[in-house]
DOTOR-393453 format. One record per residue (C-alpha): residue in three letters; x, y, z. Coordinates in Angstrom, 3 decimals, padded with zeros to 6 digits, always signed. Example, Ala and Ser with C-alpha at 12.3 -4.5 7.8 and 13.67 -1.06 7.14 Angstrom:
<recs>
  mitor         u         v         w
    Ala  +012.300  -004.500  +007.800
    Ser  +013.670  -001.060  +007.140
</recs>
This chain:
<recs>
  mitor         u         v         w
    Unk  +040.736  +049.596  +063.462
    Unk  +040.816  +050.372  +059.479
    Unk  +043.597  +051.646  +057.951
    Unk  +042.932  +054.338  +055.828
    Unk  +043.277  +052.887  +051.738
    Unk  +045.793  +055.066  +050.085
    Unk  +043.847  +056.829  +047.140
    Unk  +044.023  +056.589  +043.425
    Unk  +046.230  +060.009  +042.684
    Unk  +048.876  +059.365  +045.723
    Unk  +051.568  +059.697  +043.236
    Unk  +050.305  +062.809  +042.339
    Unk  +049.401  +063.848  +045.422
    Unk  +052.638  +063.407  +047.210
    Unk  +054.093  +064.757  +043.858
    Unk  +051.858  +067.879  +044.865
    Unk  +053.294  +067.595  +048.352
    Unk  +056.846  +067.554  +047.800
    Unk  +056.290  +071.309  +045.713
    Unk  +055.915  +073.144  +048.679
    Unk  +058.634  +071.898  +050.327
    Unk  +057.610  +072.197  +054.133
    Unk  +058.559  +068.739  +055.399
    Unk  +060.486  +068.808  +058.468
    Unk  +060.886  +072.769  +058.379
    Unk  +061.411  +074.554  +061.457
    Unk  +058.468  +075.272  +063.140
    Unk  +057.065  +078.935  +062.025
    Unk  +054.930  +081.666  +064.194
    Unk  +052.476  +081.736  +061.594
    Unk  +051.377  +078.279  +061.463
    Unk  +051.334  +077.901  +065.421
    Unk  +049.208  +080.779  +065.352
    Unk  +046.484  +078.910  +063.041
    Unk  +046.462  +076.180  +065.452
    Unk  +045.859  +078.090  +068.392
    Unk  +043.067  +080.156  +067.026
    Unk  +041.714  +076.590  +065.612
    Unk  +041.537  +075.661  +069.149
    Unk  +039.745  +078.913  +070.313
    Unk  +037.332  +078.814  +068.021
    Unk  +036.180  +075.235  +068.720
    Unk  +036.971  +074.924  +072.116
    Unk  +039.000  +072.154  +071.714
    Unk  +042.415  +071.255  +073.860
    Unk  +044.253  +069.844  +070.960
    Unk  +044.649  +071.675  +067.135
    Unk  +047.312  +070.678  +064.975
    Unk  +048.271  +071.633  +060.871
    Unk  +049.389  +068.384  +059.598
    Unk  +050.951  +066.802  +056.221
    Unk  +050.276  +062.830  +055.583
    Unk  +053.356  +061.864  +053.576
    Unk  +054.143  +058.506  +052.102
    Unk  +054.297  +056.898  +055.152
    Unk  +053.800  +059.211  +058.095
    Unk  +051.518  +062.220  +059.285
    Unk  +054.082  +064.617  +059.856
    Unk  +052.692  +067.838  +062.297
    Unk  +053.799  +071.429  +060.839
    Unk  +051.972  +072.764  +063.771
    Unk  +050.053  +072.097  +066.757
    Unk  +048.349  +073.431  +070.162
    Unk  +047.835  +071.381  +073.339
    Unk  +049.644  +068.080  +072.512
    Unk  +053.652  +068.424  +071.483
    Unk  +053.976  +065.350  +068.790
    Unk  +055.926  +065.584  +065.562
    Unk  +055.576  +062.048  +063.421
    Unk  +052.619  +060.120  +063.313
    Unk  +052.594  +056.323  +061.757
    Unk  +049.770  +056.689  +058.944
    Unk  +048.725  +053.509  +059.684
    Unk  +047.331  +054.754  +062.740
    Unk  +046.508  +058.915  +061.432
    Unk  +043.000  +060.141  +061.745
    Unk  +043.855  +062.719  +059.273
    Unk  +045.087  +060.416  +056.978
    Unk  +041.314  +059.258  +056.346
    Unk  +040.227  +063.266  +056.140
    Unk  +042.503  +063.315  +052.988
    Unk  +040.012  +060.280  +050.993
    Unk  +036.997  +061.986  +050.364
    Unk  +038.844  +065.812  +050.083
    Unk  +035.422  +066.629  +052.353
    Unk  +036.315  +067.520  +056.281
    Unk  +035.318  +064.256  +058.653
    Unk  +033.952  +064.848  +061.575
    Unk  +033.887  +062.219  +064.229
    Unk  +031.606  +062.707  +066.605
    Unk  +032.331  +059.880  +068.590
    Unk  +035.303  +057.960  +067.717
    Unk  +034.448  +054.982  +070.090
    Unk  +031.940  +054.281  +068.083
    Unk  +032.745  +054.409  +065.007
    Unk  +034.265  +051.399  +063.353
    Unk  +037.056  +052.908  +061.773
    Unk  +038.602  +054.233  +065.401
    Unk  +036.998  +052.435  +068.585
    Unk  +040.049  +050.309  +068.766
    Unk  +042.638  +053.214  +067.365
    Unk  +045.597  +053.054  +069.687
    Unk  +045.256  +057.330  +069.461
    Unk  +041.509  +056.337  +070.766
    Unk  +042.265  +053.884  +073.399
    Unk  +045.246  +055.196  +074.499
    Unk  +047.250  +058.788  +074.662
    Unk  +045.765  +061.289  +073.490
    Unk  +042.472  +059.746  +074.287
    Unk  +040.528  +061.306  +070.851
    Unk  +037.115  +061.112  +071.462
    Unk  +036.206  +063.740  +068.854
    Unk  +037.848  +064.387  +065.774
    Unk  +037.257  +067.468  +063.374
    Unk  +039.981  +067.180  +060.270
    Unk  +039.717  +069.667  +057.300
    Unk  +041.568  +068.558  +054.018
    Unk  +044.104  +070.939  +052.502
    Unk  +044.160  +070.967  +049.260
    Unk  +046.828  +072.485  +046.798
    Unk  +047.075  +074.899  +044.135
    Unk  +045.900  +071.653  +041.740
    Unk  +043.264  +070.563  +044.339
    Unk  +044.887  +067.616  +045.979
    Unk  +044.612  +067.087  +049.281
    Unk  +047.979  +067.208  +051.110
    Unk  +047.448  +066.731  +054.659
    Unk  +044.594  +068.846  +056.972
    Unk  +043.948  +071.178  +059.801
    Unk  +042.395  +069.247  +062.895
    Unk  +040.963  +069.743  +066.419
    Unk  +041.018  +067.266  +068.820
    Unk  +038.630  +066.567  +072.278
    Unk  +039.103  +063.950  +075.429
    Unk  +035.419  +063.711  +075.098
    Unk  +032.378  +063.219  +071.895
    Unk  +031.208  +066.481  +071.226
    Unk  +029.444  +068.420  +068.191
    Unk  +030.620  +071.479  +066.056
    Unk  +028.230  +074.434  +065.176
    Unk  +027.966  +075.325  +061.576
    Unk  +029.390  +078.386  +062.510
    Unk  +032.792  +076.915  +063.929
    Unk  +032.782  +074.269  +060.919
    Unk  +032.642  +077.458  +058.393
    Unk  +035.751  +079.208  +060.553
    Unk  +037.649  +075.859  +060.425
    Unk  +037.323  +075.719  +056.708
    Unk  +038.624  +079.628  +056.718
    Unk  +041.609  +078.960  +058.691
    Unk  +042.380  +075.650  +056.413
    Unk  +042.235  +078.032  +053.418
    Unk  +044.781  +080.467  +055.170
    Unk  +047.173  +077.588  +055.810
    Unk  +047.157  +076.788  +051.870
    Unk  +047.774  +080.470  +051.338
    Unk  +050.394  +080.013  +053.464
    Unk  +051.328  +077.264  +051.585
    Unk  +051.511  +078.816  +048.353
    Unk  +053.224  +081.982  +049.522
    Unk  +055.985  +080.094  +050.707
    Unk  +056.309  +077.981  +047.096
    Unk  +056.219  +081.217  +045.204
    Unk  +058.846  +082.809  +047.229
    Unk  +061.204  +079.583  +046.694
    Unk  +060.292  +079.804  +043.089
    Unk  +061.438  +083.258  +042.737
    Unk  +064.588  +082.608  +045.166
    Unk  +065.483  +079.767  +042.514
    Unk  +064.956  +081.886  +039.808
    Unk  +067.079  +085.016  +041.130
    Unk  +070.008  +082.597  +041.743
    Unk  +069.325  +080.819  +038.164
    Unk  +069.109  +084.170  +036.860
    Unk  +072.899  +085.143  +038.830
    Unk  +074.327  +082.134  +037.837
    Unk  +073.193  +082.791  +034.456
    Unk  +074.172  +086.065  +034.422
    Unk  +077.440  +084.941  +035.920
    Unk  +077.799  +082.686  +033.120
    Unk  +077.158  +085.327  +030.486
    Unk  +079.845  +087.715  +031.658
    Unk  +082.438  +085.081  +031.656
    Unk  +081.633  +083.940  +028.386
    Unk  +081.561  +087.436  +027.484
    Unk  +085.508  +088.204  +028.757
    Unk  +086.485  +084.916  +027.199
    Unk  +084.885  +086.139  +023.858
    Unk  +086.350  +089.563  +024.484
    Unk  +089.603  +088.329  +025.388
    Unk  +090.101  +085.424  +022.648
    Unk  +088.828  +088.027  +019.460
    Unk  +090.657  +091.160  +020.420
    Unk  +093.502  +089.583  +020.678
    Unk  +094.734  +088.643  +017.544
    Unk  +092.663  +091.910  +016.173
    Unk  +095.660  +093.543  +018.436
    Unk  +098.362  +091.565  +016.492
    Unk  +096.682  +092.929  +013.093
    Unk  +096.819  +096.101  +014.345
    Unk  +100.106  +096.296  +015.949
    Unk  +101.938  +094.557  +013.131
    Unk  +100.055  +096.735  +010.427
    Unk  +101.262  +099.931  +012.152
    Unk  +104.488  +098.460  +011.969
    Unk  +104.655  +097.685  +008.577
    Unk  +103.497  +101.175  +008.030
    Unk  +106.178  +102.479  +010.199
    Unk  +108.626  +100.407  +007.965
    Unk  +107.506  +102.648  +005.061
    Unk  +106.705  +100.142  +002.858
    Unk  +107.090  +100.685  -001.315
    Unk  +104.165  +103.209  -002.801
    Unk  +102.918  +099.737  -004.632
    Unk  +102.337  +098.236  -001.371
    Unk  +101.100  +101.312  +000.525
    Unk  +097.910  +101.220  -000.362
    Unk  +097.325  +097.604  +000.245
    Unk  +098.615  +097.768  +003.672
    Unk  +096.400  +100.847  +004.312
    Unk  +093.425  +099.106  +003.219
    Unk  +094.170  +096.630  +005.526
    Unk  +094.364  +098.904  +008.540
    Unk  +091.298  +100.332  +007.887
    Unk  +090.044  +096.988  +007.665
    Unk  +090.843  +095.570  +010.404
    Unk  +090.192  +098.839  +012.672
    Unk  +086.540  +098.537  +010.690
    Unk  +086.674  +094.461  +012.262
    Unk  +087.288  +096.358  +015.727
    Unk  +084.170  +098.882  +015.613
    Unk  +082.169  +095.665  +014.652
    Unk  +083.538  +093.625  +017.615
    Unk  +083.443  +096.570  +019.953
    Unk  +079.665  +096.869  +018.607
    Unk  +078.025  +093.335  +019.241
    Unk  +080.492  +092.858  +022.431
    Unk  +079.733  +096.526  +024.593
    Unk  +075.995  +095.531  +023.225
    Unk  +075.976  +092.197  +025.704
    Unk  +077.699  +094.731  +028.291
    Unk  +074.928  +097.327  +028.402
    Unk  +072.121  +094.570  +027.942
    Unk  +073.604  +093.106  +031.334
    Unk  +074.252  +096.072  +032.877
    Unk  +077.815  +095.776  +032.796
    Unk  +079.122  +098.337  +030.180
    Unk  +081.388  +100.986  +032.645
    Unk  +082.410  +103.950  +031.611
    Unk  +085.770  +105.881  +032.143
    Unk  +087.027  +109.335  +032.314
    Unk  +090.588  +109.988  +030.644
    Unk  +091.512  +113.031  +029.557
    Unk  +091.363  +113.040  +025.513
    Unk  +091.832  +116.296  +022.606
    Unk  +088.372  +115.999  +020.691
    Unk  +089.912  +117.581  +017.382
    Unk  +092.627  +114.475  +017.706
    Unk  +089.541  +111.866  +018.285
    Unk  +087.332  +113.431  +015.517
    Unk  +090.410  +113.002  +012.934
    Unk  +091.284  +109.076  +014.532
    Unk  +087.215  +108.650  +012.980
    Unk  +087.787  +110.236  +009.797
    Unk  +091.022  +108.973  +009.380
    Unk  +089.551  +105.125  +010.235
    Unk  +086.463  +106.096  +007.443
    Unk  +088.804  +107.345  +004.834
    Unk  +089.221  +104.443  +002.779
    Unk  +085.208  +103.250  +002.481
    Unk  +084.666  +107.270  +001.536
    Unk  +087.467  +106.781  -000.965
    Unk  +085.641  +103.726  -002.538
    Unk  +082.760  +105.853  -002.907
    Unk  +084.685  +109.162  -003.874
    Unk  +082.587  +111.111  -001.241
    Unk  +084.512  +113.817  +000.677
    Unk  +084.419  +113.280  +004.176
    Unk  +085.056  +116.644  +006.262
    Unk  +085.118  +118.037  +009.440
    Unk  +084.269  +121.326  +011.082
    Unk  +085.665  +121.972  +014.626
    Unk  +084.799  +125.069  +017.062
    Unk  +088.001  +126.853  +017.015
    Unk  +087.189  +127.642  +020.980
    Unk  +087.051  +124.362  +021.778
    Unk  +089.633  +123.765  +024.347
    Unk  +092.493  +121.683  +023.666
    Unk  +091.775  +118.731  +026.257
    Unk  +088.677  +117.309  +027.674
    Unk  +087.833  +114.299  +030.146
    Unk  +085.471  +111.763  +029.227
    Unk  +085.124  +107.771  +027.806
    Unk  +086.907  +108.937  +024.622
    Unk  +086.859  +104.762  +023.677
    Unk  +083.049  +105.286  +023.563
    Unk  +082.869  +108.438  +022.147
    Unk  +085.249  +107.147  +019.523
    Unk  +082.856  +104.200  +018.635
    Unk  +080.004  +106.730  +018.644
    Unk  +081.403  +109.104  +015.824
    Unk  +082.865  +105.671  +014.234
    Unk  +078.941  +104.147  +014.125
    Unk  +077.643  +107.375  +013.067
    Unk  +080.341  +108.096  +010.237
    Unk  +080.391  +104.803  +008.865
    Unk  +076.592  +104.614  +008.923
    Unk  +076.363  +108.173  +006.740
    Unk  +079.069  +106.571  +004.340
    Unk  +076.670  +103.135  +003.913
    Unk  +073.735  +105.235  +002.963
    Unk  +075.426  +107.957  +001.396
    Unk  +075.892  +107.532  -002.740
    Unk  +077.447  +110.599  -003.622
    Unk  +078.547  +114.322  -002.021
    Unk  +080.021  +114.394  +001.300
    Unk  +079.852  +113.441  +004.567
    Unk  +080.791  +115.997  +007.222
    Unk  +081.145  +115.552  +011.245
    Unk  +080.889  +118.966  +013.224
    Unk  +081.943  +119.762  +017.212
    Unk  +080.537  +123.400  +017.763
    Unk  +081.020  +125.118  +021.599
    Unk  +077.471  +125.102  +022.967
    Unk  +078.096  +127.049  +026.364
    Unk  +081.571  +127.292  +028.450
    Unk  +082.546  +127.833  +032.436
    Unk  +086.014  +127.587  +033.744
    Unk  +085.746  +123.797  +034.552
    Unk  +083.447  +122.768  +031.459
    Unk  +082.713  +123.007  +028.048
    Unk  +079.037  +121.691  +026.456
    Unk  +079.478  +120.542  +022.967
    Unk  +077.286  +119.808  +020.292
    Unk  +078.651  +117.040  +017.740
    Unk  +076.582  +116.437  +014.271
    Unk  +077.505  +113.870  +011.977
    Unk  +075.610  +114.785  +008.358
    Unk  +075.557  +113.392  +005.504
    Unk  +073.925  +114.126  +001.182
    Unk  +072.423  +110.239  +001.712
    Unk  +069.315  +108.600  +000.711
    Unk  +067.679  +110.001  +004.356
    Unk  +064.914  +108.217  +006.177
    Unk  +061.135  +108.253  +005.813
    Unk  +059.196  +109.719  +008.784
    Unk  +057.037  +106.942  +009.093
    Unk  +060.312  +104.789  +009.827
    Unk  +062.392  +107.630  +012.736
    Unk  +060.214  +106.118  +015.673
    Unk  +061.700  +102.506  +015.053
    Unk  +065.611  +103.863  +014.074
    Unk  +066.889  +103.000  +017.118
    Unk  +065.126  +099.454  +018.113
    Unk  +068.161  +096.801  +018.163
    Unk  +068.248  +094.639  +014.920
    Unk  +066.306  +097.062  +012.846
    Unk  +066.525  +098.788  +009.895
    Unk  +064.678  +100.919  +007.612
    Unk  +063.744  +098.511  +005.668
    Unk  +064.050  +094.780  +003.789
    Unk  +065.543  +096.207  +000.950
    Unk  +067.672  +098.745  +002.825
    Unk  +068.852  +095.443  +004.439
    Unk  +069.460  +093.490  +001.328
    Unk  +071.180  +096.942  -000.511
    Unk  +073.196  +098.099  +002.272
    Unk  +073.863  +095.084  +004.645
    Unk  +074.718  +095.676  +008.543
    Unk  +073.695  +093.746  +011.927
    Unk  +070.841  +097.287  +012.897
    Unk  +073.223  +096.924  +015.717
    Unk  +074.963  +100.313  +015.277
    Unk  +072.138  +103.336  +016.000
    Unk  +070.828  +101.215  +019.124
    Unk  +074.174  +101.121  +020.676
    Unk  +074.720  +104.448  +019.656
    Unk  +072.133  +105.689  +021.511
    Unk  +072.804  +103.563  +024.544
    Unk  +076.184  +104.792  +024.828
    Unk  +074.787  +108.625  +024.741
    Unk  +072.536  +107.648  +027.655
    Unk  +075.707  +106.912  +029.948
    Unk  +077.271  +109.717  +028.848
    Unk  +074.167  +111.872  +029.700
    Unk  +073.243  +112.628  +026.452
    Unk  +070.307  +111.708  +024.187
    Unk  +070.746  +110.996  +020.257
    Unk  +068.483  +113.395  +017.964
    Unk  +068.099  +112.875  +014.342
    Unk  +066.997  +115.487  +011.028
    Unk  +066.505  +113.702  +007.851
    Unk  +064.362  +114.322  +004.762
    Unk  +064.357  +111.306  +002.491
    Unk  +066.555  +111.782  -000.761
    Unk  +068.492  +114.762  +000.708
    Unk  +070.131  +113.201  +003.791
    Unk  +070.127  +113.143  +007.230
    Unk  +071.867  +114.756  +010.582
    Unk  +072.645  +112.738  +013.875
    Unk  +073.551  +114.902  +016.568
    Unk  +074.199  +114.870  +020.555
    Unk  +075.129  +117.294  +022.911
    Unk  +077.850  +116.322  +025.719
    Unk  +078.825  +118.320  +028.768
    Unk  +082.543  +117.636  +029.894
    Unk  +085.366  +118.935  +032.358
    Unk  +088.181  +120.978  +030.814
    Unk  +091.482  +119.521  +031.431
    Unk  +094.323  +122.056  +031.477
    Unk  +097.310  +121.654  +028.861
    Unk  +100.531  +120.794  +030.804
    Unk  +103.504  +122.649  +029.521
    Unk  +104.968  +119.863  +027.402
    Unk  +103.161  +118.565  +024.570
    Unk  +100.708  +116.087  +025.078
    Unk  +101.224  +114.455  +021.983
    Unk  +104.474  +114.160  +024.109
    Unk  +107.209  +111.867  +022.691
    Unk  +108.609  +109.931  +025.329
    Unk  +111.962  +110.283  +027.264
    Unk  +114.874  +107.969  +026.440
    Unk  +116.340  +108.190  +029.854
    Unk  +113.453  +107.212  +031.467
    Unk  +113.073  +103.651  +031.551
    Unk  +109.838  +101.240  +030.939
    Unk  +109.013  +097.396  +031.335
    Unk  +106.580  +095.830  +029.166
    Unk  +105.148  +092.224  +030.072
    Unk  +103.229  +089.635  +027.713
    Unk  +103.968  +086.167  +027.023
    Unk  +103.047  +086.082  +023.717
    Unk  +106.570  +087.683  +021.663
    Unk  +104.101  +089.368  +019.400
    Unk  +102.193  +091.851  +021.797
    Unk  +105.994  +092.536  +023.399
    Unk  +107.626  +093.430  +019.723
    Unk  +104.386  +095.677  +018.881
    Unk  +104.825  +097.694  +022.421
    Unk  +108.958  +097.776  +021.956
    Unk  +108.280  +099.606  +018.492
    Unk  +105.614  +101.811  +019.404
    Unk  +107.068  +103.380  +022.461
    Unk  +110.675  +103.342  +020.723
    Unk  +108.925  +105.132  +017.923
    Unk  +108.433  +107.771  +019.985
    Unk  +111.760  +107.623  +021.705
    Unk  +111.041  +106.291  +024.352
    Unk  +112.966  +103.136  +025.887
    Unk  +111.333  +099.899  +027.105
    Unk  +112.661  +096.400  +028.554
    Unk  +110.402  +093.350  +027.155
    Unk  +109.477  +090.326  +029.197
    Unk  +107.471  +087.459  +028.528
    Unk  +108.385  +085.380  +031.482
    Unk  +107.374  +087.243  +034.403
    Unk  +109.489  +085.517  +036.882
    Unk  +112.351  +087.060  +034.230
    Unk  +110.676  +090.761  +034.904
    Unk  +110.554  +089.794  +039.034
    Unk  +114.135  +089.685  +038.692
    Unk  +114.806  +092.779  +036.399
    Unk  +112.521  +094.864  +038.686
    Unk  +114.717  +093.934  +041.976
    Unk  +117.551  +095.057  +040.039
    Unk  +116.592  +098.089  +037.932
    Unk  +114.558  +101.015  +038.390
    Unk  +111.736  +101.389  +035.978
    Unk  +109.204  +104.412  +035.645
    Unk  +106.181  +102.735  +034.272
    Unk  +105.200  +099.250  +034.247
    Unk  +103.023  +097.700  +031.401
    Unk  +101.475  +094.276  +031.822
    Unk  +099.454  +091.738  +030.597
    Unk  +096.489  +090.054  +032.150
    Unk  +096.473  +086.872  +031.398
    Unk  +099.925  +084.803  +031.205
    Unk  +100.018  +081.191  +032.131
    Unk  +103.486  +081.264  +034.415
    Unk  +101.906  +083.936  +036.064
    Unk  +098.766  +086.122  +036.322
    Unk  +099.353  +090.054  +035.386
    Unk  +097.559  +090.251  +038.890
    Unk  +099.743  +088.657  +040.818
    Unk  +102.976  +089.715  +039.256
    Unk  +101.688  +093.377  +039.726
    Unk  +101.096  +092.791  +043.500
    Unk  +104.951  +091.302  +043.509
    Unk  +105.770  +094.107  +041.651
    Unk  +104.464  +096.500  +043.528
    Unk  +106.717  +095.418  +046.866
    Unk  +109.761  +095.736  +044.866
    Unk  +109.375  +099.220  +043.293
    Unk  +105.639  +100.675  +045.707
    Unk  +105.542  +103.742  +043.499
    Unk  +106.032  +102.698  +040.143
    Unk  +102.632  +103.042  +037.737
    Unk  +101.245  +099.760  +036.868
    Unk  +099.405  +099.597  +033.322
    Unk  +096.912  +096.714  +032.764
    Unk  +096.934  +095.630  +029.250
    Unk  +093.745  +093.160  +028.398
    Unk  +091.413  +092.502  +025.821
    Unk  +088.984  +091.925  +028.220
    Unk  +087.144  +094.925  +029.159
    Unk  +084.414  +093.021  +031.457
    Unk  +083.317  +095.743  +034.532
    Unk  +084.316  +092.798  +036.211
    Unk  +087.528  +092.874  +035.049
    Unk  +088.413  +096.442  +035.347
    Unk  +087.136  +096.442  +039.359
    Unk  +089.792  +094.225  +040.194
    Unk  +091.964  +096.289  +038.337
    Unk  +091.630  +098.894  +040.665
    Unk  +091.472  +096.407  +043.923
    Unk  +094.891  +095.897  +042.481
    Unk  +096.577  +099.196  +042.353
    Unk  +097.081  +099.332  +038.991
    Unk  +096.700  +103.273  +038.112
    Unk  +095.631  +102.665  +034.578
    Unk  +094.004  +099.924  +031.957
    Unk  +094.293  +099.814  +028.392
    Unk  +092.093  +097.924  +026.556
    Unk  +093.642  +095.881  +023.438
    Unk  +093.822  +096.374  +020.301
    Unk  +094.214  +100.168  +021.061
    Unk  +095.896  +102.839  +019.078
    Unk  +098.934  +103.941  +018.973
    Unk  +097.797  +107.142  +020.135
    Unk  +096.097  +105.622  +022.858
    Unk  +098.996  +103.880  +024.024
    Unk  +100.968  +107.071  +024.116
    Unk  +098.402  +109.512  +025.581
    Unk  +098.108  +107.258  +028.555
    Unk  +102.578  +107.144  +029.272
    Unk  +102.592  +111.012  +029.226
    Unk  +100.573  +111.311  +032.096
    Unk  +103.471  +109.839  +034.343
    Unk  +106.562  +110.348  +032.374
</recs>
């Protein structure tokens, strides 16, 4: 008996091998249905789809004889994988590689021997398809030909199985990447808004303090500043969120005259700089409250204002909401945001919106920005329904406009500006000392009263004690999760209103939110506005 040499590529070849990854894999319909037509067609008893590893033929597959491991000292088909040509044995009793073959002499009594190579994608030969006789025998071209057909559909086989782990791999690559991203993405949310919400908060309050005319001016700058800091943040941050798919939007109920002078009032001090006016022009039949993501449509009138102002050397800018069409539950609105600016070139509309683009290099090098702001913009708008539509003539200015469609929301009977009840208690819940002092003076501001906490086991207490009618909290606190302690909460006093407080906005985030009964999230650094408009719905 010779033992078949091992050949010049077998590190590539078992290299090869080990891609497809079908050693010692279940046995599969479609591979026991090869060997039995292999059988058929030859008119052999024995078939079998085989794969000669380092050491072993090992049998995917076979018809008429149940084995599973084969010593490859002692495989036939490790000699058909040599010559990557098929070997026919005629006669194996007299043929000096096999007369004295244990498989020859003994069980399974091979006589004749027909082995096809199978080779890979790279053309290696990986193992073969066989039949098998108890007696010498010939094969007709014909049956040679269909052999060498069903050895090809085994490879196919082959290959359809390593394409579909490939793309298995790369879908859970791709979820653990994505996974990845959006944590990344809170973390960065989380650990940059946050002390944007400390500038904010304490430059209210210095405001608040009414500081001396000298010092007015600085501290205004500042606010605008920083609130300019927040656009830019809220910019390259929701863009990550809508290029994953994870940007959700909500629907509070907002006054569009109020949001529309929050934007102008942000913009005031870069049109101040520039001694341009900057205006506004509201339907007087607009109703008094909509619903709708007025955080996005904020950032929407903020990118489009502030982008008018860059590009705008002298006259005005001017941002107009005009009542399209009206039914009792809706109002369509058309928003433009125009400006006396440098305008845009026709040849350059069709590329306005691409991400990271702007008119040009020297509109880059004159003006500055990320070409961040139109392309979010217009993603937003898509959300919301809406497209964004642009008029400009270069050296007279240009026009950005969108139409939105959104439920009326009737006025209650107190004001909705709505300062806040004194005898009506809140709780407020941060470990940091700084986020507790901003929320003590805002809501006091507006009269209302609030207990601070920045242990929560001290506000677990307080709450089994006291009745409170709102309940603000933060997120993330080491002693104790804002999750948790609102679940704890939430056995003490059931039908108190839970507000989440977070700089992290992830949709991730805000679903468990929900799954946790809190009835509302705020995201930080908000307004004080905000911050109000959200307590008057329960108080």
């Amino acid at each position: 008996m010779l033992i078949a040499p091992i050949p010049t590529n077998e590190v590539q070849r078992l290299e090869s091998l080990s891609q497809y990854n079908l050693l010692d894999t279940a046995p599969e319909i479609e591979y026991d249905r090869v060997s039995h037509i292999a059988s058929q067609l030859c008119q052999t008893p024995i078939a079998m789809v085989s794969l000669i590893d380092r050491d072993r033929q090992w049998v995917k597959s076979f018809y008429g004889l149940a084995v599973s491991v084969i010593p490859r000292e002692v495989s036939l088909c490790a000699h058909t994988i040599i010559n990557e040509q098929p070997l026919i044995v005629e006669d194996t009793t007299k043929d000096i590689r096999f007369w004295d073959n244990p498989a020859v002499t003994g069980q399974p009594y091979i006589l004749f021997y027909a082995g096809i190579p199978l080779l890979s994608a790279t053309g290696l030969p990986i193992g073969s398809l066989c039949v098998i006789d108890h007696q010498p025998r010939q094969l007709a071209a014909s049956q040679q030909l269909a052999l060498q057909a069903l050895a090809d559909q085994v490879m196919l086989l082959m290959e359809l199985r390593r394409t579909n782990d490939q793309l298995r791999k790369a879908r859970t690559d791709a979820v653990e990447l994505a996974h990845q991203k959006a944590h990344l993405l809170a973390t960065l949310s989380h650990e940059i808004r946050t002390p944007l919400h400390a500038l904010e908060g304490y430059t209210q309050l210095l405001l608040d303090e009414e500081p001396h005319l000298n010092q007015q001016n600085s501290v205004l700058r500042l606010q605008t500043t920083g609130r300019t800091l927040v656009s830019l943040v809220n910019n390259i941050l929701d863009y990550s969120k809508l290029q994953a798919g994870k940007l959700l939007l909500e629907s509070i109920p907002f006054s569009l005259q109020e949001l529309i002078q929050q934007a102008l009032e942000m913009q005031a001090w870069q049109a101040k700089q520039k001694k341009l006016d900057l205006v506004s022009e509201i339907d007087t039949r607009l109703p008094a409250r909509l619903e709708g993501d007025a955080t996005r449509l904020l950032q929407v009138l903020l990118n489009l204002v502030s982008n008018a102002l860059k590009f705008t050397q002298s006259g005005k800018v001017s941002v107009q909401a005009k009542l399209v069409s009206a039914t009792p539950e809706a109002v369509t609105v058309k928003m433009e945001v125009s400006d006396t600016g440098i305008g845009i070139p026709q040849s350059s509309l069709a590329s306005l919106f691409n991400e990271y683009t702007q008119v040009s290099a020297a509109t880059t090098r004159l003006y500055g920005g990320s070409g961040l702001g139109l392309a979010i913009t217009r993603q937003l708008l898509e959300l919301m329904g809406s497209t964004l539509e642009v008029n400009s003539q270069e050296g007279r200015g240009s026009t950005f406009g969108f139409s939105l469609t959104l439920p009326i929301v009737e006025v209650a009977t107190k004001r909705l500006s709505g300062l806040l009840r004194s005898d009506e208690l809140l709780m407020a819940v941060d470990d940091n000392p700084m986020n507790t002092k901003i929320l003590s003076h805002l809501i006091s501001r507006y009269g209302g009263q609030v207990a601070v906490f920045n242990s929560p086991l001290e506000a677990l207490e307080s709450a089994r004690n006291t009745p409170y009618k709102g309940i603000l909290l933060d997120l993330y606190m080491p002693e104790m999760d804002g999750y948790e302690l609102a679940e704890r909460l939430q056995e003490i006093q059931p039908d108190v209103p839970l507000i989440a407080l977070s700089a992290d906005d992830s949709s991730e985030t805000i679903e468990r939110v929900k799954a946790t009964g809190f009835r509302f999230f705020l995201r930080k650094p908000f307004l004080p506005d905000e911050l109000i408009h959200m307590l008057t719905k329960f108080i």
